[in-house]
PDBQT receptor file of N, H, CA, C and O in Angstrom, charges set to zero:
ATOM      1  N   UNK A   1      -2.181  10.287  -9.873  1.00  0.00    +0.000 N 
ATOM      2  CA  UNK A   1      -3.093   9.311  -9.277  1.00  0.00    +0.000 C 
ATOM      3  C   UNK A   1      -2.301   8.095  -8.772  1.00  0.00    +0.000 C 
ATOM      4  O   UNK A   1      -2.515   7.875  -7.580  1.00  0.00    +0.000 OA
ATOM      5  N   UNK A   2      -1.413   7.218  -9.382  1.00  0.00    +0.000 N 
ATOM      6  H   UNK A   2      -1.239   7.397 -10.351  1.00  0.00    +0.000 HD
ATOM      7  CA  UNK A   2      -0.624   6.597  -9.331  1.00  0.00    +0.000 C 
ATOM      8  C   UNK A   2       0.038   6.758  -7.725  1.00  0.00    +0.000 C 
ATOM      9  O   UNK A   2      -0.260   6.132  -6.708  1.00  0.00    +0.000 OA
ATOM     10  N   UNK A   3       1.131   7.940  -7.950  1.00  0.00    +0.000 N 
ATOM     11  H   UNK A   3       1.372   8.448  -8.777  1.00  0.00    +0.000 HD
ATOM     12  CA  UNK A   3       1.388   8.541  -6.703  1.00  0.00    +0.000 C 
ATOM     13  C   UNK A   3       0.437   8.507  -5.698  1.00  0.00    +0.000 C 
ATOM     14  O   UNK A   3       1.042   7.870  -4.837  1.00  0.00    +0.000 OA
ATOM     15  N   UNK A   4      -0.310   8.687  -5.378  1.00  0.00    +0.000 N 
ATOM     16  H   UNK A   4      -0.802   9.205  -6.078  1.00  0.00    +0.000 HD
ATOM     17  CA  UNK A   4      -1.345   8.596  -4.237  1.00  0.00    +0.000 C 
ATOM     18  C   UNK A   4      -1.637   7.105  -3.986  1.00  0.00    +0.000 C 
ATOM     19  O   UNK A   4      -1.459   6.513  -2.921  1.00  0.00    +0.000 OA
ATOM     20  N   UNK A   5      -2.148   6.553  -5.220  1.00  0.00    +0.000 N 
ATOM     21  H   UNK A   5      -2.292   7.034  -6.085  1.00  0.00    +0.000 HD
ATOM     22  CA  UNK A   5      -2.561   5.408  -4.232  1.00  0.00    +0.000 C 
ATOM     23  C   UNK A   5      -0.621   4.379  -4.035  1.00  0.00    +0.000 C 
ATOM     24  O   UNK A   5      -0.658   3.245  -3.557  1.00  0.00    +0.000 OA
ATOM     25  N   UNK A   6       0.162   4.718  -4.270  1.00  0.00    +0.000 N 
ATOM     26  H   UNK A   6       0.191   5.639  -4.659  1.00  0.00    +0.000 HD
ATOM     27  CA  UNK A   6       1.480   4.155  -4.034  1.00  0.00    +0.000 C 
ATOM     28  C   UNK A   6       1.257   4.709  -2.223  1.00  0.00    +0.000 C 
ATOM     29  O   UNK A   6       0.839   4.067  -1.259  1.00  0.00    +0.000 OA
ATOM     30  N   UNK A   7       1.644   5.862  -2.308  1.00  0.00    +0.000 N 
ATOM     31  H   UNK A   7       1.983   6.383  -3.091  1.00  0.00    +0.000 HD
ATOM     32  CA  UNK A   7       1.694   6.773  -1.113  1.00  0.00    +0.000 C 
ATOM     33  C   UNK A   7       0.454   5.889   0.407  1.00  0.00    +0.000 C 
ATOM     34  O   UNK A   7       0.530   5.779   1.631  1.00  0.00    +0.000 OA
ATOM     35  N   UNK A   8      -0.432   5.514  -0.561  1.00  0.00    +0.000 N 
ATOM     36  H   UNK A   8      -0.493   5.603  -1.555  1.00  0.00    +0.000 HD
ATOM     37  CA  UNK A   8      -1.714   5.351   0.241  1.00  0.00    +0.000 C 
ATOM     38  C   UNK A   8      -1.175   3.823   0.826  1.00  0.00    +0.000 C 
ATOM     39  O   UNK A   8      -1.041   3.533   2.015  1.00  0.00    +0.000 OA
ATOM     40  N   UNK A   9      -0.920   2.983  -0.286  1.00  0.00    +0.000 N 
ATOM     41  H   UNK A   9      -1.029   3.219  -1.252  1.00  0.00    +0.000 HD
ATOM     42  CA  UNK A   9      -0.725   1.683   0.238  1.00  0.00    +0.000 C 
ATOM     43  C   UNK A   9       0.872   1.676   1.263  1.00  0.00    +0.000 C 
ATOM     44  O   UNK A   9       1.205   0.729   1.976  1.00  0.00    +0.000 OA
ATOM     45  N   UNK A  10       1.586   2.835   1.109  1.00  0.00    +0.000 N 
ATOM     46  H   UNK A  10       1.315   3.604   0.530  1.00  0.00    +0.000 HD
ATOM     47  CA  UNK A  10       3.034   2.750   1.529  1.00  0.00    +0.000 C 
ATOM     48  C   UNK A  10       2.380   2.679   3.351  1.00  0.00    +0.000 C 
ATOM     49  O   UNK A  10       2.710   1.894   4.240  1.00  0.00    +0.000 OA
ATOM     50  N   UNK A  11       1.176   4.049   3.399  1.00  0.00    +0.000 N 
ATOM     51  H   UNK A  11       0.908   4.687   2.677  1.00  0.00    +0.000 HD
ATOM     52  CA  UNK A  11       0.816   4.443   4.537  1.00  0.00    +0.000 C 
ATOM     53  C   UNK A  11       0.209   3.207   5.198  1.00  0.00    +0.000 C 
ATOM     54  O   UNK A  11       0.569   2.840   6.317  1.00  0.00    +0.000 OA
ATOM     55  N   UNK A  12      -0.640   2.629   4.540  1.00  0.00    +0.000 N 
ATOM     56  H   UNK A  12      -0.932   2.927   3.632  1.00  0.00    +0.000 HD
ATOM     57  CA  UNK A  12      -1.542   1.507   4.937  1.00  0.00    +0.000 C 
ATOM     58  C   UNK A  12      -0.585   0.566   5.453  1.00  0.00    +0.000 C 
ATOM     59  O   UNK A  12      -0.924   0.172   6.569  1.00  0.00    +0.000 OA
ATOM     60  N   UNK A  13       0.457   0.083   5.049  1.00  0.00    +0.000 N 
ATOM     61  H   UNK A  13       0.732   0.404   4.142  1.00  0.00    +0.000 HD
ATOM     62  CA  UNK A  13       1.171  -0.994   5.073  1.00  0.00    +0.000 C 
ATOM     63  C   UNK A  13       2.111  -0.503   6.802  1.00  0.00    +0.000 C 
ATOM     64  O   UNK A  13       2.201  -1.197   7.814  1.00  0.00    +0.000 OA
ATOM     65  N   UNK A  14       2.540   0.582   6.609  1.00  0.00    +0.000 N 
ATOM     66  H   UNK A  14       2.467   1.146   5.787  1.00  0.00    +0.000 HD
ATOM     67  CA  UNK A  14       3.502   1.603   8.548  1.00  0.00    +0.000 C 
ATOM     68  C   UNK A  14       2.286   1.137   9.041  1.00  0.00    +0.000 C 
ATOM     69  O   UNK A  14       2.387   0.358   9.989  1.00  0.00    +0.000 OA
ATOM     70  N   UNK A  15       1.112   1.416   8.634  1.00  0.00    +0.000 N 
ATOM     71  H   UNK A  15       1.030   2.049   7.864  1.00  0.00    +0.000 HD
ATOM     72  CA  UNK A  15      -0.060   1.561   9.903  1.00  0.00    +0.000 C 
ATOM     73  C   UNK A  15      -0.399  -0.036  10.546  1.00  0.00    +0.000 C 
ATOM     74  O   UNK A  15      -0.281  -0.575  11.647  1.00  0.00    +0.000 OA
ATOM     75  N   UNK A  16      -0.762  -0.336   9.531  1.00  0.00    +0.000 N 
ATOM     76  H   UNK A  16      -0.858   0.102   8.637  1.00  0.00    +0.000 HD
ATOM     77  CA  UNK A  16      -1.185  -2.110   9.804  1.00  0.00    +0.000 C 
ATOM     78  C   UNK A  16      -0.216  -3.078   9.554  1.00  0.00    +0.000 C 
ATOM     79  O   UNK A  16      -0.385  -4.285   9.731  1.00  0.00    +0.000 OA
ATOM     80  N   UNK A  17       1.147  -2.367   9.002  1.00  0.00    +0.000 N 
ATOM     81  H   UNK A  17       1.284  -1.387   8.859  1.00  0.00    +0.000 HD
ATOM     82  CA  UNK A  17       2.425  -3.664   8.904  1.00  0.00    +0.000 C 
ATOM     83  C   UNK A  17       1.420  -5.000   8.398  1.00  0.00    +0.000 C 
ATOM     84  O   UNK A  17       1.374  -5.909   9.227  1.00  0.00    +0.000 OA
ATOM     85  N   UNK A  18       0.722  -5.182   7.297  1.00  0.00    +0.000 N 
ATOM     86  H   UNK A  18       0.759  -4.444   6.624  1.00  0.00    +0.000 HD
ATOM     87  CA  UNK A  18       0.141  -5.954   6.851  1.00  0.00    +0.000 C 
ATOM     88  C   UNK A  18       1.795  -5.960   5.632  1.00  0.00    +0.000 C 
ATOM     89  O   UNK A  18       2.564  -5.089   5.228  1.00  0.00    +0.000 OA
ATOM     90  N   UNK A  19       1.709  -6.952   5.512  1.00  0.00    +0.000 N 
ATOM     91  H   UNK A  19       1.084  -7.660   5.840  1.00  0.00    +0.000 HD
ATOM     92  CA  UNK A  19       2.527  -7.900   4.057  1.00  0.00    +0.000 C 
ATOM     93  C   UNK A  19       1.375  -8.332   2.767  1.00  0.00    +0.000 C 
ATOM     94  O   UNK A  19       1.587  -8.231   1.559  1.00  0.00    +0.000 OA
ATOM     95  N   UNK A  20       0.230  -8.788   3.378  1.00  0.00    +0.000 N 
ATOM     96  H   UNK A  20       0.057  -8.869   4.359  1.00  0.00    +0.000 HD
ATOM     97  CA  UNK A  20      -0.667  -8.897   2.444  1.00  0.00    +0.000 C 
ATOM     98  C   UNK A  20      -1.367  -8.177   1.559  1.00  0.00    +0.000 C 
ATOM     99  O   UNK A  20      -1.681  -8.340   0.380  1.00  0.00    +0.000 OA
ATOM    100  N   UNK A  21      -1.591  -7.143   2.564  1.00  0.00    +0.000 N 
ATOM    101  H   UNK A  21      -1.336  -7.010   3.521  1.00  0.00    +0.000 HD
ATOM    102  CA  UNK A  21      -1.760  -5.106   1.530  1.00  0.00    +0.000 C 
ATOM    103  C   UNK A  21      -0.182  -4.956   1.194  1.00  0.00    +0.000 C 
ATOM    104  O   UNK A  21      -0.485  -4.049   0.419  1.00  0.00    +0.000 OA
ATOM    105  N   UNK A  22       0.526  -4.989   1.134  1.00  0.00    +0.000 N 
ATOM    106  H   UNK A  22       0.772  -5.725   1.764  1.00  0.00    +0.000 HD
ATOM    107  CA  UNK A  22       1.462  -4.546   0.391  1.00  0.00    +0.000 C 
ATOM    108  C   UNK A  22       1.916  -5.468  -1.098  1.00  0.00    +0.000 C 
ATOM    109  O   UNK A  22       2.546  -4.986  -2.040  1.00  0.00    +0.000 OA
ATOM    110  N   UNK A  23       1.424  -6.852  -1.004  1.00  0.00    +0.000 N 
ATOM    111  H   UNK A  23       0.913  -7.243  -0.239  1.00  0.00    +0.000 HD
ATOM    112  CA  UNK A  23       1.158  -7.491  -1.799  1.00  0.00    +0.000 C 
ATOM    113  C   UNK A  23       0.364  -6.829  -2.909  1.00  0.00    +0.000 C 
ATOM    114  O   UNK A  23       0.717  -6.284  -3.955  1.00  0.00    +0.000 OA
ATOM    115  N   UNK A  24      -0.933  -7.070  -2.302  1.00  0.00    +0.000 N 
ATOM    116  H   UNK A  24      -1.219  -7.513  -1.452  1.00  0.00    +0.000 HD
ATOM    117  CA  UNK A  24      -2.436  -6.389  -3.184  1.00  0.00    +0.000 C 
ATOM    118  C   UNK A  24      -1.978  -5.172  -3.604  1.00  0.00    +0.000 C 
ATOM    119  O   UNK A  24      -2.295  -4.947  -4.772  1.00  0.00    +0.000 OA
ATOM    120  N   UNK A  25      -1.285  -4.221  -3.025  1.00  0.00    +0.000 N 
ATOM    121  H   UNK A  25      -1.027  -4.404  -2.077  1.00  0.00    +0.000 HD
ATOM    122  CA  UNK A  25      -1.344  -2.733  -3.593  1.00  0.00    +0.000 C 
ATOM    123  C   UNK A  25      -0.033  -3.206  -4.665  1.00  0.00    +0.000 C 
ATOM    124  O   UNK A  25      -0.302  -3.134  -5.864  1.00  0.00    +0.000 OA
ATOM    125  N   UNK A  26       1.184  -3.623  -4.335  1.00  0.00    +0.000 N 
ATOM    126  H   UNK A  26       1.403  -3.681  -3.361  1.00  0.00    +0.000 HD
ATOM    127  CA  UNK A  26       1.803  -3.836  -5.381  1.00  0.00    +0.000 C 
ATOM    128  C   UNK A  26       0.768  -4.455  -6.730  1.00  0.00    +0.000 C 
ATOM    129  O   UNK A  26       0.882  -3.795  -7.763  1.00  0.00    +0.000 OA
ATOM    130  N   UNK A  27      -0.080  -5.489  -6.783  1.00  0.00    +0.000 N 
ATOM    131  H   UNK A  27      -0.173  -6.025  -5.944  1.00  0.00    +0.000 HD
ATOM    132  CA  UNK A  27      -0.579  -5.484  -7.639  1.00  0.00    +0.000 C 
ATOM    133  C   UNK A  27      -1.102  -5.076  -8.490  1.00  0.00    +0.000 C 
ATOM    134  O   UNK A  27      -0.889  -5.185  -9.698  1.00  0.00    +0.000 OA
ATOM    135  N   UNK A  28      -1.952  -4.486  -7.853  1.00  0.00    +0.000 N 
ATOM    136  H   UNK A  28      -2.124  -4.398  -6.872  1.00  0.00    +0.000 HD
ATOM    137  CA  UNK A  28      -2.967  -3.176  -8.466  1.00  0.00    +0.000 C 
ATOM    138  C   UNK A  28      -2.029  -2.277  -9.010  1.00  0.00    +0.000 C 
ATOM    139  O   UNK A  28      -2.409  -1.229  -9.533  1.00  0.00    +0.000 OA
TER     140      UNK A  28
């Protein structure tokens, strides 16, 4: 589960180059 949402936020972050989701998902 872990793996996925890592994977998910890795994807989210290429797609939208957001810094701020990569923030939040590091958090979580």
């Amino acid at each position: 589960m872990l793996y996925i949402l890592k994977i998910n936020c890795f994807f989210e972050i290429a797609t939208f180059l957001d810094l701020k989701k990569m923030i939040f998902c590091n958090i979580s």
